[in-house]
C-alpha positions as CSV (number, residue, x, y, z in Angstrom):
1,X,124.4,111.4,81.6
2,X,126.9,113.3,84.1
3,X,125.6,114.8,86.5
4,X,127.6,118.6,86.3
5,X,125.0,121.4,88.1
6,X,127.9,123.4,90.6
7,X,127.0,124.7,94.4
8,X,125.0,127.6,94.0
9,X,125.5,130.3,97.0
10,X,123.0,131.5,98.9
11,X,123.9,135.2,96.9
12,X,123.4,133.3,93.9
13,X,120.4,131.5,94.7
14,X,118.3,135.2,95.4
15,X,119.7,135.8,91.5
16,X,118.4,132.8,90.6
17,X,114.7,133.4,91.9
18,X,114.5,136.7,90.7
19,X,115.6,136.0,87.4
20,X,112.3,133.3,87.7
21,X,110.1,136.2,88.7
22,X,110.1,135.1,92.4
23,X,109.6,138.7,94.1
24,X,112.1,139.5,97.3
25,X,110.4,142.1,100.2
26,X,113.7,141.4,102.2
27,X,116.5,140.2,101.0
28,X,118.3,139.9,104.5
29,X,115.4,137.6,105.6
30,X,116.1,136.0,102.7
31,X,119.8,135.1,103.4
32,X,118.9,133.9,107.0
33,X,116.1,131.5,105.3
34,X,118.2,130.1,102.9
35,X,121.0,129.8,105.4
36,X,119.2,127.5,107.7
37,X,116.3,125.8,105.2
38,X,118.1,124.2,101.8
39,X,117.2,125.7,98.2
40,X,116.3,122.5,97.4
41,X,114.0,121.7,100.5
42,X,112.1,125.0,99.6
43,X,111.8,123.9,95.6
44,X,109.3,121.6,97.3
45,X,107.2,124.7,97.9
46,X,107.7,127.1,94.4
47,X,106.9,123.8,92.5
48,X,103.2,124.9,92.1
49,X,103.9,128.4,91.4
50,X,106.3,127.6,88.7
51,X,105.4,126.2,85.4
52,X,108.1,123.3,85.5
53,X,107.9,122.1,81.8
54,X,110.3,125.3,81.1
55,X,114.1,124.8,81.7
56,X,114.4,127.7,84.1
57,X,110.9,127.6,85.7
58,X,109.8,130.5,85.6
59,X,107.0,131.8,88.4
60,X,103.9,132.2,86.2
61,X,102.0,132.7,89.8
62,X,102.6,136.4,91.5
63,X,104.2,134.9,94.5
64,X,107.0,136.3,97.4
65,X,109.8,134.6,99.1
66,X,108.3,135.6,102.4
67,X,104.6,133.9,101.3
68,X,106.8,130.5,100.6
69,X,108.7,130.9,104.0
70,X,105.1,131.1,104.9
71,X,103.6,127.8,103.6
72,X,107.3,126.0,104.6
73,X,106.1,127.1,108.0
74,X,102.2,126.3,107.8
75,X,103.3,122.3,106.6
76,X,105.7,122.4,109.5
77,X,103.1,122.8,111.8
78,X,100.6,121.0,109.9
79,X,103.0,117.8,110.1
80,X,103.2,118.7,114.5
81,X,99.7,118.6,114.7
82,X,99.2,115.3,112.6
83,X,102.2,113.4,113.9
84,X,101.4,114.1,117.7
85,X,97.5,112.4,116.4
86,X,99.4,109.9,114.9
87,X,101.6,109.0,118.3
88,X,97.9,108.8,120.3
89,X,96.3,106.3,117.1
90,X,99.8,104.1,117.0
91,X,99.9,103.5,120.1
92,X,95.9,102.6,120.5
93,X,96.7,100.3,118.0
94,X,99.8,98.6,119.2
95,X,97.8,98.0,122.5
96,X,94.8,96.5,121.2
97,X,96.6,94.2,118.4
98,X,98.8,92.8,121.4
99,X,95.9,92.5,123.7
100,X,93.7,90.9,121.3
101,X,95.8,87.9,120.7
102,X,98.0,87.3,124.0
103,X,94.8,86.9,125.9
104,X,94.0,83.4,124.0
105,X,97.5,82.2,122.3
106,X,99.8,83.4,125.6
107,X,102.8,85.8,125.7
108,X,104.5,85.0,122.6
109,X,101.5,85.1,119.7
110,X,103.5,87.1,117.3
111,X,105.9,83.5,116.6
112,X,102.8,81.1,115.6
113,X,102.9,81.0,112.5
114,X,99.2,79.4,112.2
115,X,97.8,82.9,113.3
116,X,99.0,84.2,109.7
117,X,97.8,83.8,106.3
118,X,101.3,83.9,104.6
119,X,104.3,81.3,105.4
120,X,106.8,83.5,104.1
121,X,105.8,86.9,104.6
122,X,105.4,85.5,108.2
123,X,108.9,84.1,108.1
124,X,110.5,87.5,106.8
125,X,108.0,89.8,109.2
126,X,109.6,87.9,112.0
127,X,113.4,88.9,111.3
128,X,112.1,91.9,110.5
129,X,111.0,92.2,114.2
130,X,114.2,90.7,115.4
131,X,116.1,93.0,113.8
132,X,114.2,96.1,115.5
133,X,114.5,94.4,118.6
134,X,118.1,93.7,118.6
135,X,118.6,97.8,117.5
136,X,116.4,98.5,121.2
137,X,117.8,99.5,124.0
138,X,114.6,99.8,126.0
139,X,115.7,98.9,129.4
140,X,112.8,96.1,129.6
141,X,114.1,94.7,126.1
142,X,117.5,94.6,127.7
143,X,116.3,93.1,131.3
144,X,114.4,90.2,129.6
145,X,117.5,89.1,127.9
146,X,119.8,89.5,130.9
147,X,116.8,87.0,132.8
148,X,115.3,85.0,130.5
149,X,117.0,82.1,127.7
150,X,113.7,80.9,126.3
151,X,112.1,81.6,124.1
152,X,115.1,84.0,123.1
153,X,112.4,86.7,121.4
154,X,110.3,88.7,124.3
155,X,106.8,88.5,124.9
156,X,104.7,89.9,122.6
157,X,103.7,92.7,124.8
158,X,107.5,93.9,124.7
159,X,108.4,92.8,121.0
160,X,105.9,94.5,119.6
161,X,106.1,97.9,121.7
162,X,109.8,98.2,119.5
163,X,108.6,97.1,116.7
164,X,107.8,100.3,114.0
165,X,104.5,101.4,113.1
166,X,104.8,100.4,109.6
167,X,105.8,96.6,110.6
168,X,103.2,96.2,113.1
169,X,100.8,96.9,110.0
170,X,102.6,94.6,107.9
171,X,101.8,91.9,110.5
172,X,98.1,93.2,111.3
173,X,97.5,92.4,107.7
174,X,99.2,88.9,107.8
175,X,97.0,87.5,110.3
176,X,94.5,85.7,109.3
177,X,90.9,86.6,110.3
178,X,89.5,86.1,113.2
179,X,87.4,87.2,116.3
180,X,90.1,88.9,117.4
181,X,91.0,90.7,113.9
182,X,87.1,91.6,114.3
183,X,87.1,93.1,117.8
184,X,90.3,94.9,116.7
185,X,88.7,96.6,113.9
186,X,85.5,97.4,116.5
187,X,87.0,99.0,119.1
188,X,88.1,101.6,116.7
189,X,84.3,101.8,115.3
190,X,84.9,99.6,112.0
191,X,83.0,97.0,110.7
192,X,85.0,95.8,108.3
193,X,88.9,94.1,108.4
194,X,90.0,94.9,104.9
195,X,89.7,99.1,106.2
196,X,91.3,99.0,109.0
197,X,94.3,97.1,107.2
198,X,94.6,100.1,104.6
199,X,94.0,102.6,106.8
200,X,96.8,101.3,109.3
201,X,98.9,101.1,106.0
202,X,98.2,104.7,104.7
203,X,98.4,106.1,109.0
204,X,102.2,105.0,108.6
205,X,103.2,106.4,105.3
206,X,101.9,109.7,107.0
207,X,103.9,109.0,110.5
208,X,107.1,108.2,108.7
209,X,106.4,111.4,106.6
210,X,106.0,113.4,109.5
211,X,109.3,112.1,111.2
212,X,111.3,112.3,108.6
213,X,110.3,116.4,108.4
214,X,108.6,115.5,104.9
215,X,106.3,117.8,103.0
216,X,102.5,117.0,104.1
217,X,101.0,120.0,102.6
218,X,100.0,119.1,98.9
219,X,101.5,115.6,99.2
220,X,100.1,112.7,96.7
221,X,99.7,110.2,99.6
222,X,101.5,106.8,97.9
223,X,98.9,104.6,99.4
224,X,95.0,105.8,99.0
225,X,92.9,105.6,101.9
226,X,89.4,103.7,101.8
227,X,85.8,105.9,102.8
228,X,84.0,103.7,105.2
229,X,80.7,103.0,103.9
230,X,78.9,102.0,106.5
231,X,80.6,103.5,109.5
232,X,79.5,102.3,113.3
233,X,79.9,106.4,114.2
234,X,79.7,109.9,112.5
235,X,81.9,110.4,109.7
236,X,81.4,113.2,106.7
237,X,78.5,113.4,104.2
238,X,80.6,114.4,101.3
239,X,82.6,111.9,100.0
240,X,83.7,113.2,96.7
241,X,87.0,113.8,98.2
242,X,90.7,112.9,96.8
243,X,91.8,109.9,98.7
244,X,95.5,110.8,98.2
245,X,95.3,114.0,99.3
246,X,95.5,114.8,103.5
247,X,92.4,115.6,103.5
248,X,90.9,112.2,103.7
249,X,93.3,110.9,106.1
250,X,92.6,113.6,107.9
251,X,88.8,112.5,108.0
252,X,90.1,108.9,109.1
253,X,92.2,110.3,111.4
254,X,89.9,112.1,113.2
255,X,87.2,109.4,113.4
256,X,89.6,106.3,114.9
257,X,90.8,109.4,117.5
258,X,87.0,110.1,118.0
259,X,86.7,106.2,119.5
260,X,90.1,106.9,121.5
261,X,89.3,109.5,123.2
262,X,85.9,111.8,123.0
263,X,88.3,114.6,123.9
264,X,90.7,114.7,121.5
265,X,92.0,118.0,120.6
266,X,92.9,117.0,117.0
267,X,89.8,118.6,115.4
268,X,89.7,122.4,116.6
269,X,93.7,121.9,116.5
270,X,93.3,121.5,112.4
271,X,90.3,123.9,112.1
272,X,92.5,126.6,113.8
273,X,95.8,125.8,111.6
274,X,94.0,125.5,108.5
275,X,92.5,129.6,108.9
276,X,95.8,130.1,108.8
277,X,96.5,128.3,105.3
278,X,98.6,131.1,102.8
279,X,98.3,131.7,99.6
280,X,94.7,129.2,99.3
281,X,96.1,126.6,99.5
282,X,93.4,124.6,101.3
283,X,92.5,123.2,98.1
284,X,96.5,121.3,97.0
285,X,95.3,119.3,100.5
286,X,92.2,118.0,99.0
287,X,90.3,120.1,101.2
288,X,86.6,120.8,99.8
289,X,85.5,124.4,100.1
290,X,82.4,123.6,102.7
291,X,84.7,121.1,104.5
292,X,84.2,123.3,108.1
293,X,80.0,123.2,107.7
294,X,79.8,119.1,107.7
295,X,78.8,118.5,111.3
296,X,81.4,116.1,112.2
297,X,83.8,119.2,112.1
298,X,82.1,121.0,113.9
C-alpha cells in the first residue's frame, strides 16, 4: 500500500488534537512545543490516553497538552538520571571484565579464542571490535598504532575501553566459565553467571535507549531482566514485579551500584523524580504502589 498521509502544520496539528478531545490551556505554548518536540515524538506520550483501535484516536482519558509536555519532560529526566547510573555501572564493568582476564592470559585476552565458548560468535565478536576500534580516535588508540606493528589489535585494556557497551556483553557472555567469570559476577554481589549475563544484556538496551533520547517511561523493555534469588546483599522483598517494565531494572540497577559505591546518589535521585511522576503514572513503569516502604529504598 502507498504511503499518502501529507505534512501536517503545527496550526493543523492543535486542530487535530482537539478534534481528538485533547484539551489546550495555551495554545501559544502549544506552538512553541510543537515547534521544537515532533508530533510524532509526543504520539509516544497520548498513546495511553487514546483508545488506538479507532481511526482517529480519540482521547477517551480527560487529559491537557500541558500534562503531556509534562510526562515528555518527567521521561527526559527520568532517562538523565538512569543513563548517568548507567555511565558509573558500564564502566565498573568494563574494568573488572578486562582486569579479570589480562591478569592470567596477558595484554591481549580478548583474541584467544579458547577463552570463548563459541568459534564463530568469537570470530564475528572480534571484527566487531575492530571495526569500533578503527571508528576511535582516542588519542591512546591512535599512539599504539603509530608505535606498535604487533599484534596490530591493542591491548585489551585499550580495545575494550572503545568497544560499546552492548559488545562488551556480547563477549562477557561468550566466554566460557571460569574463576574469573565467577569473581566478575562477585564483585558486583552475584552468585550466579547466567544473571549477570542477562542483566549486562538488559543494562544496555536501557543505555542505548537513553542515548538515543528514547522513551523510558512506560517502555516494554525487549529483553526481561532476571530477580536474583539468592542475592549476596539487600535487594527487595516483593518480587511480583513486571520484569519489562523500569521498575525492575531499576531494582538491579540500584543493587550492582550499591557494590560500586555505598554512596551512590542513584536512589534518593529516583525517589525525588518519581514524587514528581504526572498524571499517575508510576504504575505504566511497573512501579508497585508500596515500592518507597521496602527497606532497601529507603
Amino acid at each position: 500500500m502507498l504511503y499518502s498521509k501529507p505534512a501536517v502544520s503545527i496550526p493543523d496539528q492543535i486542530t487535530k488534537l482537539k478534534a481528538r478531545h485533547l484539551a489546550f490551556g495555551d495554545e501559544a505554548f502549544a506552538i512553541h512545543c510543537l515547534s521544537n518536540i515532533s508530533y510524532y515524538r509526543l504520539r509516544a506520550y497520548t498513546y495511553p490516553f487514546q483508545d488506538n483501535t479507532l481511526p482517529d484516536h480519540p482521547f477517551v482519558v480527560p487529559v491537557t497538552f500541558e500534562q503531556i509536555i509534562e510526562l515528555y519532560v518527567f521521561d527526559r529526566k527520568l532517562r538523565g538520571l538512569v543513563f548517568d547510573a548507567m555511565e558509573k555501572i558500564e564502566i565498573a564493568m568494563r574494568t573488572q571484565i578486562i582486569h579479570q582476564w589480562a591478569m592470567p592470559y596477558g595484554s591481549h585476552w580478548q583474541l584467544n579464542e579458547t577463552l570463548f565458548r563459541d568459534t564463530n560468535r568469537f570470530n564475528n565478536q572480534i571484527v566487531s571490535l575492530q571495526t569500533e576500534i578503527s571508528r576511535s580516535n582516542e588519542t591512546f588508540i591512535e599512539h599504539y598504532k603509530k608505535t606498535y606493528t604487533e599484534p596490530v589489535d591493542p591491548p585489551s585494556w585499550m580495545s575494550l575501553e572503545v568497544s560499546s557497551f552492548g559488545l562488551l556483553s556480547q563477549m562477557f557472555r561468550n566466554l566460557k566459565k571460569s574463576p574469573e567469570k565467577i569473581a566478575v559476577a562477585k564483585h558486583f554481589g552475584l552468585n550466579n553467571i547466567d544473571l549477570l549475563e542477562n542483566w549486562m544484556l538488559c543494562f544496555s538496551h536501557i543505555r542505548n535507549t537513553c542515548a538515543h533520547h528514547g522513551r523510558l517511561w512506560n517502555r516494554r523493555l525487549t529483553a526481561h531482566i532476571t530477580l536474583p534469588k539468592n542475592p549476596s546483599n539487600p535487594f527487595i522483598q516483593n518480587r511480583k514485579i513486571l520484569p519489562y517494565k523500569p521498575y525492575a531494572a531499576s531494582c538491579c540497577m540500584q543493587y550492582i551500584l550499591q557494590n560500586i559505591s555505598s554512596d551512590t546518589l542513584f536512589k534518593d535521585g529516583l525517589k525525588a523524580l518519581m514524587k514528581t511522576c504526572p498524571l499517575k503514572q508510576e504504575k505504566e513503569m511497573g512501579f508497585p504502589e508500596d515500592w518507597r516502604s521496602e527497606s532497601f529504598w529507603k
